[in-house]
Each structure stands twice: as structure tokens, then as C-alpha cells.
C-alpha positions as CSV (number, residue, x, y, z in Angstrom):
1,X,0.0,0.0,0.0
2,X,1.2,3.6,-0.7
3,X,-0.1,7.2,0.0
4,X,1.7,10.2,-1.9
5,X,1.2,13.4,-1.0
6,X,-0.5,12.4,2.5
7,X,-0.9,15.9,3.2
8,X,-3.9,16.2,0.3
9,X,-6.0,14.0,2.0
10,X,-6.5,16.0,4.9
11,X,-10.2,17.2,5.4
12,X,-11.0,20.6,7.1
13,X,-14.4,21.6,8.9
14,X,-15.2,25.0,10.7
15,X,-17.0,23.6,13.4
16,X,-13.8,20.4,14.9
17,X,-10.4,19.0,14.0
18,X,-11.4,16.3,11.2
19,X,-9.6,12.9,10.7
20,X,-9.2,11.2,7.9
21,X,-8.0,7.4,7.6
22,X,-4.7,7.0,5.2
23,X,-3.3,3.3,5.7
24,X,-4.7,0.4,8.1
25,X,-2.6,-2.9,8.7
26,X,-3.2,-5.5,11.1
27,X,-0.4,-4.2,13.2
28,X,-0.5,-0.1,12.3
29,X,-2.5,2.2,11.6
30,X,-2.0,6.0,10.1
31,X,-4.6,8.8,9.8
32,X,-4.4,12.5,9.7
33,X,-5.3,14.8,12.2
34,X,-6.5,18.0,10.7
35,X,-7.1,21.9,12.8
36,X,-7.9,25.0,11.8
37,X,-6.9,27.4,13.6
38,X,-7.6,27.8,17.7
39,X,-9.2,24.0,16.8
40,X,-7.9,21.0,19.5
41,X,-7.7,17.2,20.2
42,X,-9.3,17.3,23.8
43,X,-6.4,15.9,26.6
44,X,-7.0,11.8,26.4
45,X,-5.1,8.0,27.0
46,X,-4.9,5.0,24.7
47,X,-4.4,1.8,27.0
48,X,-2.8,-0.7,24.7
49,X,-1.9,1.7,22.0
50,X,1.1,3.7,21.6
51,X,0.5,7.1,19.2
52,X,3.2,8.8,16.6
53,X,2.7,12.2,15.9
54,X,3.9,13.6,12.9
55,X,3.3,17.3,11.9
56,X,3.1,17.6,8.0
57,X,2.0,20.9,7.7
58,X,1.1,23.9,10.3
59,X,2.2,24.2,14.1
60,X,0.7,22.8,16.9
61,X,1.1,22.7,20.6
62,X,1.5,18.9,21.4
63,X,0.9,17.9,25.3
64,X,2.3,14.4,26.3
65,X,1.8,13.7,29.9
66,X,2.9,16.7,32.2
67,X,5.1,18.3,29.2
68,X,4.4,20.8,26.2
69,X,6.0,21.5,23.4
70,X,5.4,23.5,19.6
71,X,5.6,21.5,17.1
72,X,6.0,22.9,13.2
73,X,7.0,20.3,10.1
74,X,8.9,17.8,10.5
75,X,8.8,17.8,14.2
76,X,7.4,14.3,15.5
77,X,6.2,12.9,19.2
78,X,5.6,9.8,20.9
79,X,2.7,9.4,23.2
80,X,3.4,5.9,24.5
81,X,0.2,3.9,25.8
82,X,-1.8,5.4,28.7
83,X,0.1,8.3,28.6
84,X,-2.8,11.6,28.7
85,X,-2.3,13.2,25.0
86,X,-3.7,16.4,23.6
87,X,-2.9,18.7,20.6
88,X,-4.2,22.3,20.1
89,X,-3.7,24.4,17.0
90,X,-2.5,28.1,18.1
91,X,-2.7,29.2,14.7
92,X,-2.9,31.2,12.5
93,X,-2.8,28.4,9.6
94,X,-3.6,24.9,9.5
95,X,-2.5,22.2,10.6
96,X,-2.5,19.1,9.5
97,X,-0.8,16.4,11.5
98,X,-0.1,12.4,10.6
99,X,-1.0,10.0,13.4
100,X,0.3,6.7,13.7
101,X,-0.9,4.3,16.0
102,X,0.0,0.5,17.0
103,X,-2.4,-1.6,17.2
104,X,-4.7,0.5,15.0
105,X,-7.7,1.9,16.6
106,X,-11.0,-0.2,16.1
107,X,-12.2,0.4,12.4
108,X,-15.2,3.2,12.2
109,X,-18.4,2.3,11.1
């Protein structure tokens, strides 16, 4: 399986961040996160699931456990399983953002 240009799948709506599923194996998974600006993945855990992130585009403030940091392109972060995650666009562009998990997340219906 390959994705090219990942960064031109992202979706964008005004009202919340969007996701958007790129590549799902039995053993990975990788979607993309996308934010307008001031938009925000809400502070939360994955027990059993470690999470990758990878910003492709944009900069966003990335909170793993008790520590913050800005990310811009080609900044990544590991948010290893049960570990309390959250990432917030400050703006003012987009951001898009490439999530990788393992094991991948239950499939959406």
C-alpha cells in the first residue's frame, strides 16, 4: 500500500479538528489529524496503543503527559500507551498532523 502526497488527504471543517483514515494494517495504523486554527484534540489516553505524531503541515502545541512543546514540520512525538495526549492548534494556519498508532484503533463504522 502507498499514499503520496499524504498531506492532500486532509479534510477541514469549521466547526472540529477532522480525521481522515490514510493506511490500516493488522499491526499499524496511520490517519491524519487536521485543525484550523484555535481548533484541539481534547487531553485523552490509549491503554494498549502507543500514538506517533507527525506534523506535515502547520504548528501545533502537542501535550504528552505533564510536558508541552510547539511542534511545526517535521517535528514528530511519541505518546506511549496510557500516557494523557492532547494537541491544540494556536494558529494562524492549519495544521495538519499524521498520526500513527499501533495496534490500529477499532475500524469506524
Amino acid at each position: 500500500m502507498f499514499v503520496k502526497q499524504a498531506a492532500t488527504q486532509a479534510s477541514f471543517s469549521a466547526d472540529r479538528m477532522t480525521k481522515s483514515d490514510l493506511l490500516r494494517g493488522e499491526f499499524l495504523f496511520a490517519g491524519l489529524n487536521s485543525f484550523e486554527a484555535g481548533q484541539w484534540h481534547a487531553p485523552h489516553r490509549h491503554e494498549g496503543q502507543d500514538k506517533l505524531y507527525v506534523v506535515l503541515e502547520g504548528t501545533g502545541e502537542v501535550q504528552i503527559g505533564g510536558q508541552t512543546e510547539l511542534l511545526c514540520a517535521g517535528d514528530i512525538a511519541l505518546a506511549p500507551s496510557g500516557v494523557v495526549h492532547a494537541i491544540r492548534n494556536p494558529g494562524p494556519e492549519r495544521l495538519i498532523v499524521m498520526t500513527v498508532m499501533a495496534p490500529p484503533p477499532a475500524a469506524r463504522a
